[in-house]
N, C-alpha and C positions, 0 to 999 in steps of 0.2 A: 248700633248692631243691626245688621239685617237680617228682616225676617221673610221666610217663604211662606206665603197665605197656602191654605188646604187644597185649594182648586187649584194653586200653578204645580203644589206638589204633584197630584193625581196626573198633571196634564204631560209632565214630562217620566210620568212612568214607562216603561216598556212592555211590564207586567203587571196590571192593574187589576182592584180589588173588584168582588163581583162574579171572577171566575165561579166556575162551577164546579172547583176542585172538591173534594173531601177536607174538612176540618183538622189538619194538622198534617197534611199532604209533605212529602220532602220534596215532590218535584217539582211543587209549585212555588216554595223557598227558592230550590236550587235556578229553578229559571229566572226569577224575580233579579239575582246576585249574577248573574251571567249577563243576561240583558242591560245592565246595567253597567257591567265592566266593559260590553262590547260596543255596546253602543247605538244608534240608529242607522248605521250604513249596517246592516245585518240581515241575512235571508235565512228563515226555519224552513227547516225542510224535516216533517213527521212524517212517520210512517202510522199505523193502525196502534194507537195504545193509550192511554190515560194524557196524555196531552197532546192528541189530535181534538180529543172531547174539550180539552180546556181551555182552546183557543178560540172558541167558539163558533156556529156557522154563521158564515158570509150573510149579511155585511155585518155581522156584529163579532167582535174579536175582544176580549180581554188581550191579547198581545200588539203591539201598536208598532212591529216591524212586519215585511211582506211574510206569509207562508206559504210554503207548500205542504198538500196533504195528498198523500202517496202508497202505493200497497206495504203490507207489511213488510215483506223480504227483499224492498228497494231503497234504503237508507241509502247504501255505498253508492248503488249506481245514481241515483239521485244529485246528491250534492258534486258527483262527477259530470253530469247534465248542466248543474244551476251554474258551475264556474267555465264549462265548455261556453255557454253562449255569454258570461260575463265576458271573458277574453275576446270573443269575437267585436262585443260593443265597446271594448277598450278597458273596461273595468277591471281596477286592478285590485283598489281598497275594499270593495265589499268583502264582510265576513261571511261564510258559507258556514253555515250548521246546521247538521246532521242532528236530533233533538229524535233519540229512541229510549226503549224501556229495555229489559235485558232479555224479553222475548224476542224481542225486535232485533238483537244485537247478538248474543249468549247462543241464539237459538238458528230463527228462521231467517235472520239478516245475516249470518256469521261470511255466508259464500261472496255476498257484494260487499260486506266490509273488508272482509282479506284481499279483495280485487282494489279496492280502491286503497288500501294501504299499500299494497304494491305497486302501483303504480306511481305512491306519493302525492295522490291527488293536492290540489289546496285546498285545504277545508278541514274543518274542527268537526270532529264526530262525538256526541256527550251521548253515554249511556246513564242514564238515570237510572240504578238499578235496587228496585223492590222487592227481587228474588221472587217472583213470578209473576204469570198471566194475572194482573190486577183488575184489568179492563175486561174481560174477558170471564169471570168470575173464578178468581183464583185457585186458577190450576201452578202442578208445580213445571218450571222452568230448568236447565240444567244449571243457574246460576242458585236455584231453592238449596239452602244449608242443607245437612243431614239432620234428620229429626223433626224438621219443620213440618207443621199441619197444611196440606191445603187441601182442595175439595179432591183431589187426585190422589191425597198419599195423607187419608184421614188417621191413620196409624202413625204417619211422622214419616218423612224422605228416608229409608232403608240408607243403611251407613255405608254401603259399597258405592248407593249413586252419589261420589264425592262432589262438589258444586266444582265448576269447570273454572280452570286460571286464565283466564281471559289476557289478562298479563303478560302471564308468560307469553303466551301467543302471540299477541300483538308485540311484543316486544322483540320475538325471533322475524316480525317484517321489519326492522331496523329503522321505526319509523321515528322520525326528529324530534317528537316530542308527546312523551304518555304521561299522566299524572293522575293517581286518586285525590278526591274531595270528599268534604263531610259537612254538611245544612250544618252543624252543629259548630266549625269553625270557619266562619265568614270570612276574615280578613285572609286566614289560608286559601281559600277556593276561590274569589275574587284574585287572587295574587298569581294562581294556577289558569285561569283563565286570559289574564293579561299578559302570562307570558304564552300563553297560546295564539293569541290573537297578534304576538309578534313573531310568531317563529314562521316561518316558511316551509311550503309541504304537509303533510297529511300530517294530524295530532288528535291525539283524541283521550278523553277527559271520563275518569269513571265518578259519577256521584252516589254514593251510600244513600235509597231514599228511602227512609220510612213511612210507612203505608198503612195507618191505622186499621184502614180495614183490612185489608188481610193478612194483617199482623197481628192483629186481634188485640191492638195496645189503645189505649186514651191518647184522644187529638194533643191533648196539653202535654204526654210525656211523648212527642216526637224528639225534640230537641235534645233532650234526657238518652232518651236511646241512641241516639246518632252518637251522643257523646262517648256512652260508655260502650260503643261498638269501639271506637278507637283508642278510648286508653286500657281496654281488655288486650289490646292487640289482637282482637280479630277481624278488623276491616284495618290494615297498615295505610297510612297517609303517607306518598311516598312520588318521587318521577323518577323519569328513565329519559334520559335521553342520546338519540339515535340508538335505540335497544340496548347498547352497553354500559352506558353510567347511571347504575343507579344509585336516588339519593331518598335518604328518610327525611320525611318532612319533620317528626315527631316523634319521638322515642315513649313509648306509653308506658305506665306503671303497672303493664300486666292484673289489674285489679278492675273488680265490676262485672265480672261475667255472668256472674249467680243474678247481680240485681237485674243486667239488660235482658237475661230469659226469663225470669221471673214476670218484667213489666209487659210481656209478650204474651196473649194465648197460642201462640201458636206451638210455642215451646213447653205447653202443658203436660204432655205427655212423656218428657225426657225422665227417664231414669237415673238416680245417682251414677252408675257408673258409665249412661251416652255425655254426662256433662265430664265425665272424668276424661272421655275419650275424645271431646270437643275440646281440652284445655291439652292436651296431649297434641292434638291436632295445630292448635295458636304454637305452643313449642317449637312444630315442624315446621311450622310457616317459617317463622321468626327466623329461628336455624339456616333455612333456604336465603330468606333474603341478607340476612347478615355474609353470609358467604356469594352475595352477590353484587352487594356493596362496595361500590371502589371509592376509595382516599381515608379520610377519618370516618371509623361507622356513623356517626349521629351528625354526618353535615348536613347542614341544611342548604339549601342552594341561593338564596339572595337574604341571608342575615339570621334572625334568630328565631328560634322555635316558636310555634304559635303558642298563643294564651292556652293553656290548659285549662281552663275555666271556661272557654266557650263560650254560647249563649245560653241567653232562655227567650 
């Protein structure tokens, strides 16, 4: 049997240990399982957010492909630039990624992301999304739940500001290929990434990240929460592709909701009847995407449902 020694492991990571992330980070999971599926022909391109910090400053990088670090609201026009001058030196295989948070994306990047989805750019845009300004000291974002604490909305996000369908929207640019992921099912979001990194044209990859800190949950139950945000059915694991087919990665058991607000502080302050009107709210989702769903509802697109059991 062969074995890999510790040091050749380290040495072909992409995203190596050491960073300076937070203790139970999802975006430093979710980059870890990207980087990995993509490969070393790979350029980041960040904007201003929790993993421009983690990549570390030059010359010293926990990431061990080229980056770029970029203003916050240039994501789109960004990786529109990194593949203009690939093309010109001939480069065809390098991967382009866009690598923002959902302030960066939800929010202050929304105008150059819609530019470059329109126009089809090539390139993979991952929104790692924490549901707010994390880097920044967590203010809320328009991707922040209703109810949610943060230092902006210390009473809980007011239930009219709904968190925005990023989705939907990106999905009305009829772009080739959209798909959510979840830190908590690995072989899914690796599987989502691979088919990103073959598709052709603009695609872009939503990851669920959890944010101990200003989630106000323990580093060890990241994994935990990520889980039960998906089989509550309120973050759906799902693609779209070219805006019109969409598929369910993962048909959830509706169950867990109480426990995933619970392991939150942020969701301390919900009342029995905001939690009645957030399971009210998963209903409507569900309803929407089921009626959006084309062929068998629970197909899944290359073979069988993910492990329900996740990780730890």
């Amino acid at each position: 049997m062969t074995t890999t020694s510790l040091p050749d492991m380290l040495s072909i990571q992409r995203f190596g240990p050491g960073n300076v992330n937070c203790g139970g980070c999802g975006m430093g999971i979710a980059m870890k399982l990207a980087l990995e599926t993509l490969g070393p022909d790979t350029i980041l391109s960040i904007p201003a957010c929790c993993a421009a910090v983690s990549v570390g400053a030059f010359p010293n990088s926990a990431v061990q492909v080229p980056v770029l670090l970029h203003a916050f609201e240039t994501t789109g026009a960004s990786i529109a630039g990194i593949r203009a001058a690939l093309e010109v030196q001939g480069k065809t295989g390098t991967n382009v990624v866009g690598w923002a948070g959902d302030g960066g994306t939800y929010d202050i990047g929304l105008q150059a992301l819609s530019g470059a989805a329109e126009r089809n750019d090539d390139a993979i845009y991952v929104c790692y999304d924490n549901e707010a300004y994390m880097n920044t000291g967590v203010q809320r974002s328009s991707s922040t739940p209703v109810g949610a604490w943060t230092t902006t909305t210390p009473k809980g996000k007011p239930r009219e500001h709904h968190k925005k369908d990023l989705i939907a929207i990106l999905a009305g640019h009829r772009i080739p290929y959209l798909a959510t992921a979840s830190v908590a099912y690995p072989d899914d979001l690796q599987r989502k990434f691979g088919a990103a990194a073959r598709t052709p044209g603009f695609r872009f990859v939503l990851v669920q990240s959890p944010c101990p800190t200003g989630w106000r949950s323990e580093s060890k139950d990241s994994i935990r929460i990520a889980r039960l945000g998906v089989t509550s059915g309120l973050f759906p694991l799902i693609e779209v592709f070219d805006g019109t087919e969409w598929v369910v990665s993962f048909a959830p058991s509706f169950a867990g909701l109480d426990e995933y607000l619970d392991l939150q502080g942020r969701f301390s302050t919900l009342t029995p009847e905001q939690r009645d009107n957030l399971r009210r709210s998963i209903e409507r989702q569900w309803r929407e995407l089921r009626a959006r769903t084309t062929g068998e509802p629970w197909r899944h697109a290359h073979g069988e449902h993910p492990d329900d059991s996740g990780t730890d």
